[in-house]
PADREN-441331 format. One record per residue (C-alpha): residue number from 1; residue in three letters; x, z, y. Coordinates in Angstrom, 3 decimals, always signed. Layout:
% PADREN-441331
- n | res | u | w | v
- NUM | ALA | X | Z | Y
...
***
This chain:
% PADREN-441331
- n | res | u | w | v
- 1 | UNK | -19.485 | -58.519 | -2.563
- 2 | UNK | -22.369 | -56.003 | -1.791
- 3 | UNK | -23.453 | -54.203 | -4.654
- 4 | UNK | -26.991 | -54.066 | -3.255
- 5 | UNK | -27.222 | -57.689 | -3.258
- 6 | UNK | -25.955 | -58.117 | -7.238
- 7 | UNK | -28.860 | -55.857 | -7.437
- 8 | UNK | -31.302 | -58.245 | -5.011
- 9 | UNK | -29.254 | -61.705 | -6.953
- 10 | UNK | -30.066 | -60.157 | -10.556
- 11 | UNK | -34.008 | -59.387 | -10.375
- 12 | UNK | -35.032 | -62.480 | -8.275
- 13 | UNK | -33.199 | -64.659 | -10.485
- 14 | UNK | -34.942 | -63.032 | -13.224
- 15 | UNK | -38.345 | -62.686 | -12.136
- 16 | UNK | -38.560 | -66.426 | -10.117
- 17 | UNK | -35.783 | -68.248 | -12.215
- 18 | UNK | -33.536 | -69.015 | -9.632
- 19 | UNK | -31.335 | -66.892 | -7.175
- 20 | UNK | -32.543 | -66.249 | -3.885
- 21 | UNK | -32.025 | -67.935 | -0.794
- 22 | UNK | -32.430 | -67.756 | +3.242
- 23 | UNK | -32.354 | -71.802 | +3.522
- 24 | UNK | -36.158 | -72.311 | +4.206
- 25 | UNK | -38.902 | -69.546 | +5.245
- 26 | UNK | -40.734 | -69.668 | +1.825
- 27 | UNK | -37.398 | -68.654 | +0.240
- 28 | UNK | -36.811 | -65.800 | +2.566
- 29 | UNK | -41.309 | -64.340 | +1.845
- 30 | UNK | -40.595 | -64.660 | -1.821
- 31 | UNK | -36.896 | -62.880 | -1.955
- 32 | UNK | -38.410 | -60.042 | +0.234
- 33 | UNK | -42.346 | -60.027 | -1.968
- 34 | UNK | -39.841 | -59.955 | -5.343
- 35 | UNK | -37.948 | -57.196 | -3.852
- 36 | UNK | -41.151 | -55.309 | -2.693
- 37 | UNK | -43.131 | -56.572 | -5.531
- 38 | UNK | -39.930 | -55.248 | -8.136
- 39 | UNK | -40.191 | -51.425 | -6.346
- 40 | UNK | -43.348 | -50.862 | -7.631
- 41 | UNK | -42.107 | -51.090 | -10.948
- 42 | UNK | -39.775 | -48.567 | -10.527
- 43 | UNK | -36.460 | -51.384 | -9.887
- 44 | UNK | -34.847 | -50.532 | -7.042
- 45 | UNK | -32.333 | -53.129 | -5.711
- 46 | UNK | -30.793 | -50.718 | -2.622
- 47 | UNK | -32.462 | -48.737 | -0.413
- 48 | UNK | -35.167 | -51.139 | +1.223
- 49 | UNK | -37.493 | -50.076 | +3.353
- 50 | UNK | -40.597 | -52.347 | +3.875
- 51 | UNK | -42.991 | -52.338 | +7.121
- 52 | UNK | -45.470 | -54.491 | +7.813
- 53 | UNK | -44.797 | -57.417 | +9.325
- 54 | UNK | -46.300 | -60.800 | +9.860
- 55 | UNK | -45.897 | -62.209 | +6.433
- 56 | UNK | -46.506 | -59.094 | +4.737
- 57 | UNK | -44.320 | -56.400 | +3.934
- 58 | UNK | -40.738 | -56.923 | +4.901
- 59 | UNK | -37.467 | -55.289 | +5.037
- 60 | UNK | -35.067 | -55.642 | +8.374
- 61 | UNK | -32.191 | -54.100 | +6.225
- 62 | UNK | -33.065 | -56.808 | +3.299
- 63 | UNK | -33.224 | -59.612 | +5.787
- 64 | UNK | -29.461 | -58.573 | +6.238
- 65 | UNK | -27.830 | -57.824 | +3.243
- 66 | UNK | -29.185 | -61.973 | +2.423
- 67 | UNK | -27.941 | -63.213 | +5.334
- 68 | UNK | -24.538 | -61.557 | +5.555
- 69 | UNK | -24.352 | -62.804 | +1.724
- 70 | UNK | -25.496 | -66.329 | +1.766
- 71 | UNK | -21.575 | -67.139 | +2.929
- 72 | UNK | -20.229 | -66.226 | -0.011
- 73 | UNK | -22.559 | -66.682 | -2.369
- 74 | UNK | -20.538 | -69.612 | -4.126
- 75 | UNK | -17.350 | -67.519 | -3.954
- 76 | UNK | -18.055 | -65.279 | -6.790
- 77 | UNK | -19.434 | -65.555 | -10.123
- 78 | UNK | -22.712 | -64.084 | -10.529
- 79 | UNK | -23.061 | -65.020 | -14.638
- 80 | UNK | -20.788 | -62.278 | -15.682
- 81 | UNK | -23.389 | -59.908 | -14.711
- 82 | UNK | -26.718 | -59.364 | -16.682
- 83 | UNK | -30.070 | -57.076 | -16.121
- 84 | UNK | -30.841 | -54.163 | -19.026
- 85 | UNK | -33.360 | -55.732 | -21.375
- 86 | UNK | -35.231 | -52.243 | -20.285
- 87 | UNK | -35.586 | -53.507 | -16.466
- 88 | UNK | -36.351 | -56.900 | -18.385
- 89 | UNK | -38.885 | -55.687 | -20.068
- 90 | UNK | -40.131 | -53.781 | -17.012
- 91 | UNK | -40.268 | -56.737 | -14.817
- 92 | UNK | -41.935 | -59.460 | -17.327
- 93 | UNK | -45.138 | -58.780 | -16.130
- 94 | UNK | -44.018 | -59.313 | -12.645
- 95 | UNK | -42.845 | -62.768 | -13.578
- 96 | UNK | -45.922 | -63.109 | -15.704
- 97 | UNK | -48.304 | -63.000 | -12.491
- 98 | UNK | -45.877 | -65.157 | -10.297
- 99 | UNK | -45.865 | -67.841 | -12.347
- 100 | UNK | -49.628 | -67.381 | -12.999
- 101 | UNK | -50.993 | -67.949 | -9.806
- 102 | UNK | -54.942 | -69.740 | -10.798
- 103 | UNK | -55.906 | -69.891 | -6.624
- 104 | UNK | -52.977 | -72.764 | -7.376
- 105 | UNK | -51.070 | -71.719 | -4.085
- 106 | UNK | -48.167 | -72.700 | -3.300
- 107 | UNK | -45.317 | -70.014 | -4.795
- 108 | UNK | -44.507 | -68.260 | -1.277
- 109 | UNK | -48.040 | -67.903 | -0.466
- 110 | UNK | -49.192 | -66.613 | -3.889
- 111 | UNK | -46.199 | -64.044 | -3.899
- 112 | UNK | -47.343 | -63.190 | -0.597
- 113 | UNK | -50.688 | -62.604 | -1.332
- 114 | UNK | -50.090 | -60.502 | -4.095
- 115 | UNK | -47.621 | -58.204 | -2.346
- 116 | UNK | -49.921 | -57.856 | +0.806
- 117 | UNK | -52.602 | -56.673 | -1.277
- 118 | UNK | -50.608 | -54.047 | -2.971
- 119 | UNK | -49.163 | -52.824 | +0.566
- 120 | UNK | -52.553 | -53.067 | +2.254
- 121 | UNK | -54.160 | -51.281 | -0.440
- 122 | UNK | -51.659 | -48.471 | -1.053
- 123 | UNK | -52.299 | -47.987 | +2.814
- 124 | UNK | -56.292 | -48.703 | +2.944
- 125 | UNK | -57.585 | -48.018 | -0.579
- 126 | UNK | -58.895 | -44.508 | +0.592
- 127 | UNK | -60.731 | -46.272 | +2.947
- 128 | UNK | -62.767 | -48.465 | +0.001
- 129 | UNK | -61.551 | -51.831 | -1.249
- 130 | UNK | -64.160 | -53.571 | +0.808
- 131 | UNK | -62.214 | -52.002 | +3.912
- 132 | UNK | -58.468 | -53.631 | +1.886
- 133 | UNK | -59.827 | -57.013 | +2.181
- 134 | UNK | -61.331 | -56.756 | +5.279
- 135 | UNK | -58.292 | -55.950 | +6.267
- 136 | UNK | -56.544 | -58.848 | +4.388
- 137 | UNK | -58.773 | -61.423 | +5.946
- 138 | UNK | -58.011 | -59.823 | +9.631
- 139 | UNK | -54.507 | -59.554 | +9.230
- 140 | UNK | -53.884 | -62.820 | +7.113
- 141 | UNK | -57.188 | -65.178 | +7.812
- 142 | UNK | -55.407 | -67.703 | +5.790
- 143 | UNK | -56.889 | -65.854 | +2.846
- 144 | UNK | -60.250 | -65.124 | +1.838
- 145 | UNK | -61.454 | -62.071 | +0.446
- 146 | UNK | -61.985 | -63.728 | -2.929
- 147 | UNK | -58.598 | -64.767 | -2.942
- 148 | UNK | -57.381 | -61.377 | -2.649
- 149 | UNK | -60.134 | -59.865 | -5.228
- 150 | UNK | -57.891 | -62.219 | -7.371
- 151 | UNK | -54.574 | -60.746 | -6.506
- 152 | UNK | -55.943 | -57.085 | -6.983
- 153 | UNK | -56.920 | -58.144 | -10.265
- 154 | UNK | -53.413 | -59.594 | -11.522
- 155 | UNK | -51.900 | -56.654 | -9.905
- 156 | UNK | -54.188 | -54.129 | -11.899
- 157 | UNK | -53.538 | -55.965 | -15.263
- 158 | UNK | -50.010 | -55.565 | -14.266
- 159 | UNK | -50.617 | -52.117 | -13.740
- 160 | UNK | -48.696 | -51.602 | -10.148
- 161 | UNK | -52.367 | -50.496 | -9.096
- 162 | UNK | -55.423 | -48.825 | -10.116
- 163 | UNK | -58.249 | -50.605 | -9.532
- 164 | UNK | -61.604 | -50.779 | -11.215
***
């Protein structure tokens, strides 16, 4: 078993309830958003490195380490491990703003809202906001801009930005 995924197994299935999956393509946006989204707190679950890409920010080297582990994921026992209650704590607001989601998306697309504003932000913000979701709207037009006024909100309250 890769280490790296325990890592990936542990913090999805604690921030979205569940472990994550490659099945469908809204399984694969929200196990590479929870990854992204988890880095900006600090959790690190290997050493991912995220690009833009067409749903957001995305990891070639993440893609991977699911796929070459979705074989065996029912050939070892994943309940014997457990997450510090101090990366707990760290991620509950994480969790907090996935399962908050008021625009009433549906999970993948809220989760991948929220992590393309934080990327396009933390690339654009020096640029103005206005120029953030601009750029949101141009890259991802199945957005609006309130829509991702909304997501830079949630991620201020959960303090992975500074905004306002």
């Amino acid at each position: 078993m890769n280490t790296q995924y325990l890592s990936v197994h542990l913090i999805h299935e604690f921030v979205v309830d569940r472990p994550p999956s490659v099945q469908s393509l809204d399984d694969r946006i929200i196990a590479q958003k929870v990854v992204y989204l988890a880095n900006q707190f600090g959790i690190h679950c290997g050493d991912y490195q995220f690009t833009w890409y067409k749903k957001g920010p995305y990891s070639p080297s993440l893609t991977k380490v699911l796929y070459n582990e979705k074989e065996q994921i029912n050939q070892f026992d994943y309940s014997q491990y457990k997450i510090r209650e101090d990366i707990q704590r760290a991620l509950t607001p994480l969790k907090d703003a996935i399962k908050y989601n008021s625009l009433n998306l549906s999970e993948a697309d809220w989760v991948e809202l929220l992590a393309s504003v934080h990327y396009l932000y933390e690339e654009y913000s020096y640029l103005g906001v206005q120029t953030v979701m601009d750029r949101l709207v141009l890259e991802k037009p199945k957005y609006t801009k309130e829509q991702g006024f909304q997501a830079l909100d949630i991620l201020a309250k959960i303090g992975i930005i500074q905004y306002h």
